[in-house]
KEKOL-921457 format. One line per 10 residues: number of its first residue (from 1); for each residue x negated, y, z negated of N, C-alpha, C, O. Coordinates in nm, 2 decimals. Atoms other than C-alpha are relative to their C-alpha. Layout:
REM residues N
NUM = X,Y,Z,X,Y,Z,X,Y,Z,X,Y,Z | ...
This chain:
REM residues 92
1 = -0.12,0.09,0.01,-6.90,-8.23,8.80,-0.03,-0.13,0.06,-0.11,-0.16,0.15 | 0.01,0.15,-0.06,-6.85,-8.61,8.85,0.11,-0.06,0.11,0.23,-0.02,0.08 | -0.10,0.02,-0.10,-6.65,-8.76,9.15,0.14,-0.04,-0.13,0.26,-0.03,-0.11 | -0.08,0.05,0.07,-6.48,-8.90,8.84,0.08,0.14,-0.06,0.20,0.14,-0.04 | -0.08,-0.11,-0.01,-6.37,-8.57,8.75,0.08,0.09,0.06,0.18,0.16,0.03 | -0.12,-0.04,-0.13,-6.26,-8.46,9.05,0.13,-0.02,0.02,0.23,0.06,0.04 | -0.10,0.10,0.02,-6.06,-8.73,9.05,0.10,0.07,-0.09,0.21,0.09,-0.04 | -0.08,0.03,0.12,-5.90,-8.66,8.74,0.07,0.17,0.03,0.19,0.21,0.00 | -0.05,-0.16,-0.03,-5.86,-8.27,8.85,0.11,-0.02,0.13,0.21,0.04,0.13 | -0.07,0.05,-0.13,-5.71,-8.42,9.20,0.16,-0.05,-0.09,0.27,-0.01,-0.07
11 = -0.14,0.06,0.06,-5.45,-8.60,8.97,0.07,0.10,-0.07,0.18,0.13,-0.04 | -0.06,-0.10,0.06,-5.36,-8.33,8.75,0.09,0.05,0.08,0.22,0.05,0.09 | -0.06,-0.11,-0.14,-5.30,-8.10,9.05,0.15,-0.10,0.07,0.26,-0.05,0.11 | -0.09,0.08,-0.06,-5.09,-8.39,9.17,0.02,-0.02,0.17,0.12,-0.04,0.24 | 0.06,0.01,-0.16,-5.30,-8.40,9.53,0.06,-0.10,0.06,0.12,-0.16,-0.03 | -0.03,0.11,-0.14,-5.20,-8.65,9.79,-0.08,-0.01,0.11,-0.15,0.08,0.15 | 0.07,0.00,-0.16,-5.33,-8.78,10.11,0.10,0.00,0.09,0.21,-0.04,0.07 | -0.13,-0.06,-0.13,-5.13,-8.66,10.43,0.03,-0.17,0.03,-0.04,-0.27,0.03 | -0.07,0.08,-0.07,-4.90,-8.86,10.55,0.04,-0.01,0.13,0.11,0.07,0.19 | 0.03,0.00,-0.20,-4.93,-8.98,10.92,0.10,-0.13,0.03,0.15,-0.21,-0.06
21 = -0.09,0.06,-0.06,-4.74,-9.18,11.16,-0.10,-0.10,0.06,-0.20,-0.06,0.11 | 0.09,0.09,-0.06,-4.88,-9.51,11.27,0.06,0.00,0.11,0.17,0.06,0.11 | -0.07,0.07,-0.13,-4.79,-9.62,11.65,0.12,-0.08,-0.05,0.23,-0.03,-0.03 | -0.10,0.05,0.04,-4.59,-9.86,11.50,0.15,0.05,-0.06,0.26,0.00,-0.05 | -0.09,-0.10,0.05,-4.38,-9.61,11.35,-0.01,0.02,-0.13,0.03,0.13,-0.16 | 0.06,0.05,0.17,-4.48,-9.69,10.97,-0.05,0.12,0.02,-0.10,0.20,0.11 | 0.08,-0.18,0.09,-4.57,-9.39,10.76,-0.13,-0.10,-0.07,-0.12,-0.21,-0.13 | 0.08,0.02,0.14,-4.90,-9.40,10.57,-0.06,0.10,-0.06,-0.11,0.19,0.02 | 0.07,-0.11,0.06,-5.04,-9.19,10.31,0.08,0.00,-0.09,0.14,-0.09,-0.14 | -0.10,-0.07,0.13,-4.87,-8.98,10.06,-0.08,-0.05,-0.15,-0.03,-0.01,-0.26
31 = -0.02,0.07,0.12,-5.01,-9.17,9.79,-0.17,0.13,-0.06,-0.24,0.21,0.00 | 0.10,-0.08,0.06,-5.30,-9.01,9.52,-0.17,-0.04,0.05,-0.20,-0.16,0.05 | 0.11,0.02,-0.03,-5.67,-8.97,9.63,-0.05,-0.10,-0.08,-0.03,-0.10,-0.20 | 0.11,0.08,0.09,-5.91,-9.24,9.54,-0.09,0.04,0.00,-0.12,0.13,0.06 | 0.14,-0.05,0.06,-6.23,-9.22,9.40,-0.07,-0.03,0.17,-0.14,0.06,0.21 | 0.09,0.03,-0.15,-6.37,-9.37,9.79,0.04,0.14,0.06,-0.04,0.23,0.09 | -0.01,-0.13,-0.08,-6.14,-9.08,9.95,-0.09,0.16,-0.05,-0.13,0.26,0.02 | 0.07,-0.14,0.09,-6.31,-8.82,9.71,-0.15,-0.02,0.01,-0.21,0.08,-0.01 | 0.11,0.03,-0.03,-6.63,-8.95,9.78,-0.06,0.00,0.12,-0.18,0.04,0.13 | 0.02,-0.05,-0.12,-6.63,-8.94,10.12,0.07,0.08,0.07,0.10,0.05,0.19
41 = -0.03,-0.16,-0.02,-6.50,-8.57,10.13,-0.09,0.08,-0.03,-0.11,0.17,0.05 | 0.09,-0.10,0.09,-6.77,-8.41,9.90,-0.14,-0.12,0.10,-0.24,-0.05,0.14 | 0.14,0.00,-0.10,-7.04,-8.65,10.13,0.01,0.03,0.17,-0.07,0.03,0.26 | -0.03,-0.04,-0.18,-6.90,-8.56,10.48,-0.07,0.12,0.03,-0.02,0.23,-0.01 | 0.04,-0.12,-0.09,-7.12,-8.33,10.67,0.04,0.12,0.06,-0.02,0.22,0.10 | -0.07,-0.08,-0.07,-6.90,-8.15,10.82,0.02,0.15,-0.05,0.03,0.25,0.02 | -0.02,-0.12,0.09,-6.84,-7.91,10.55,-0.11,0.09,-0.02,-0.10,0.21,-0.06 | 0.15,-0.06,-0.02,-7.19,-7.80,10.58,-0.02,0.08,0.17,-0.12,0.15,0.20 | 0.05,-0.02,-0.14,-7.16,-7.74,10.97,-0.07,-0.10,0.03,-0.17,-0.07,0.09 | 0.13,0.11,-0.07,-7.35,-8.02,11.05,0.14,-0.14,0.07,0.26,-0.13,0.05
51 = -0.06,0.10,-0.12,-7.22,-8.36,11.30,-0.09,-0.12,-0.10,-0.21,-0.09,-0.13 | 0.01,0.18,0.03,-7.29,-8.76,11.13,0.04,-0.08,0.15,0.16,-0.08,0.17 | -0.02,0.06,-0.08,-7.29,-8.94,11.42,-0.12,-0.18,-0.02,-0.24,-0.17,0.01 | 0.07,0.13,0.06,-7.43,-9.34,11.30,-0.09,0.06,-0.13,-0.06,0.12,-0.23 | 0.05,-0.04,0.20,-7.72,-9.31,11.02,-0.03,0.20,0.02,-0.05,0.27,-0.08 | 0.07,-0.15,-0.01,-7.83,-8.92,11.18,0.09,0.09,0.00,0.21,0.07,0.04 | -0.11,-0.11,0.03,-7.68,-8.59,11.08,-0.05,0.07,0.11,-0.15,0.02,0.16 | 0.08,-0.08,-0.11,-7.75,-8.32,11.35,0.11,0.18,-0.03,0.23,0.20,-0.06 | -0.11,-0.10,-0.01,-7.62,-7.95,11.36,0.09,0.02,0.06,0.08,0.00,0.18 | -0.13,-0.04,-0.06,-7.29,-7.85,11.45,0.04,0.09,0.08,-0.04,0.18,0.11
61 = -0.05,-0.15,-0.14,-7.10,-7.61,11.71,0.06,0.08,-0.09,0.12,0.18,-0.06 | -0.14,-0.10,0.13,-6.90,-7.48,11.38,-0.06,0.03,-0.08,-0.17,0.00,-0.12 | 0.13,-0.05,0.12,-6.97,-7.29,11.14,0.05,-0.10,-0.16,0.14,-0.18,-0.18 | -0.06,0.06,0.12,-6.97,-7.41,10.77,0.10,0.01,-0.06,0.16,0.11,-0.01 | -0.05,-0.04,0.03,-6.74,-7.41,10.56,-0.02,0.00,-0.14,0.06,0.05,-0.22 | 0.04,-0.06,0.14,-6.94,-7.43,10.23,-0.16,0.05,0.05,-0.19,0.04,0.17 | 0.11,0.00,-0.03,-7.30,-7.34,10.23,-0.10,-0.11,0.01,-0.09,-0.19,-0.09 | 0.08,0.14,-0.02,-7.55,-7.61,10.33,-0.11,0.01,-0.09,-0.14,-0.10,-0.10 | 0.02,0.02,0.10,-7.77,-7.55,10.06,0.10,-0.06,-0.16,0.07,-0.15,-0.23 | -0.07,0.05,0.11,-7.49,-7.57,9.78,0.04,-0.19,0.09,0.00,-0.29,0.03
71 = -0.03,0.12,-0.03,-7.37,-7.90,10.02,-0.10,-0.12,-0.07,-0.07,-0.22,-0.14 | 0.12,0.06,0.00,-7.76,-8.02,10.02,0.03,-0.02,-0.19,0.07,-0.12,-0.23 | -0.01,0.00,0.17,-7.73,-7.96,9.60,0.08,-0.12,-0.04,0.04,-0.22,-0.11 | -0.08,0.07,0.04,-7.45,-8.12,9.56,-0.03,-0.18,0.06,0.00,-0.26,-0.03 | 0.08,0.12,-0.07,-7.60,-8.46,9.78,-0.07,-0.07,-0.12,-0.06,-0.18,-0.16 | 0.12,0.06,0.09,-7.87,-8.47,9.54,0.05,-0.05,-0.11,0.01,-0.16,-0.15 | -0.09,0.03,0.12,-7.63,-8.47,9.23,0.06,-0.16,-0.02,0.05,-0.24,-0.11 | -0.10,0.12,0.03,-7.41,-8.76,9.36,-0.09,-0.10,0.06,-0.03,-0.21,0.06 | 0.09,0.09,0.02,-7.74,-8.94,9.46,-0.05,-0.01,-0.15,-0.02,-0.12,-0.21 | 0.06,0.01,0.17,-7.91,-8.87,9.10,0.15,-0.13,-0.09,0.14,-0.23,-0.16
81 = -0.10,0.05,0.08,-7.57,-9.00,8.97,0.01,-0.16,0.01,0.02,-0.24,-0.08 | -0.02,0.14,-0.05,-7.55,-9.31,9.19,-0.13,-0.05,-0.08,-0.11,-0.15,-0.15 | 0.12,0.08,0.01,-7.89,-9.40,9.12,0.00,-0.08,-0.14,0.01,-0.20,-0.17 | -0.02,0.00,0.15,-7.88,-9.33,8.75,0.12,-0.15,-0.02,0.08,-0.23,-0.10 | -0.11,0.07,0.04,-7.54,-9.57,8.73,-0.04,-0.15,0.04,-0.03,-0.25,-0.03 | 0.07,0.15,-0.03,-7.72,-9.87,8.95,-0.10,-0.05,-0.11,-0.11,-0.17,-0.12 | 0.07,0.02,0.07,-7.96,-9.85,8.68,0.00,-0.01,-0.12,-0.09,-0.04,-0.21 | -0.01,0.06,0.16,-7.78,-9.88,8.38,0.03,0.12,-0.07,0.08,0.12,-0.18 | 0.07,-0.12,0.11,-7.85,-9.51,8.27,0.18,0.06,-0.05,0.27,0.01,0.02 | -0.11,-0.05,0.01,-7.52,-9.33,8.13,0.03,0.08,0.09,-0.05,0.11,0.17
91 = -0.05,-0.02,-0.12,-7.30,-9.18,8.34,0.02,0.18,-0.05,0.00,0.20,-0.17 | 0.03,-0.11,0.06,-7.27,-8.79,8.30,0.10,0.11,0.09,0.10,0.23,0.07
């Protein structure tokens, strides 16, 4: 699948982003994932058990919560994808 798909399954479903309370008192969220929020969900480490901390990932105190090979797989996918799209190639 393509983040663009995701997307489009996120909307169906009729997903949201939580809605939080600023200091200010202002609500924000509620509104439908974007393609950036969906993108940096499916590349966050975390889901893997692993820690991002600047450019280095490192292992985690938690456990996963998908497998870090399927994570690692999927990496490769939404790099191949990116690359492919910088370069012109059809998008897939």
């Amino acid at each position: 699948r393509s983040v663009r798909e995701v997307k489009e399954q996120a909307d169906k479903l009729c997903l949201k982003t939580a809605i939080r309370t600023l200091s200010s008192g202002r609500l924000k969220g509620g509104t439908p994932f974007s393609f950036g929020h969906i993108y940096h969900i499916l590349t966050n480490p975390i889901y893997a058990g692993r820690i991002r901390h600047k450019a280095n990932v490192y292992p985690g105190q938690h456990p996963a919560l998908i497998e870090p090979e399927s994570w690692d797989a999927l990496q490769d996918q939404l790099m191949g994808r990116s690359v492919s799209n910088r370069l012109g190639k059809e998008r897939g």
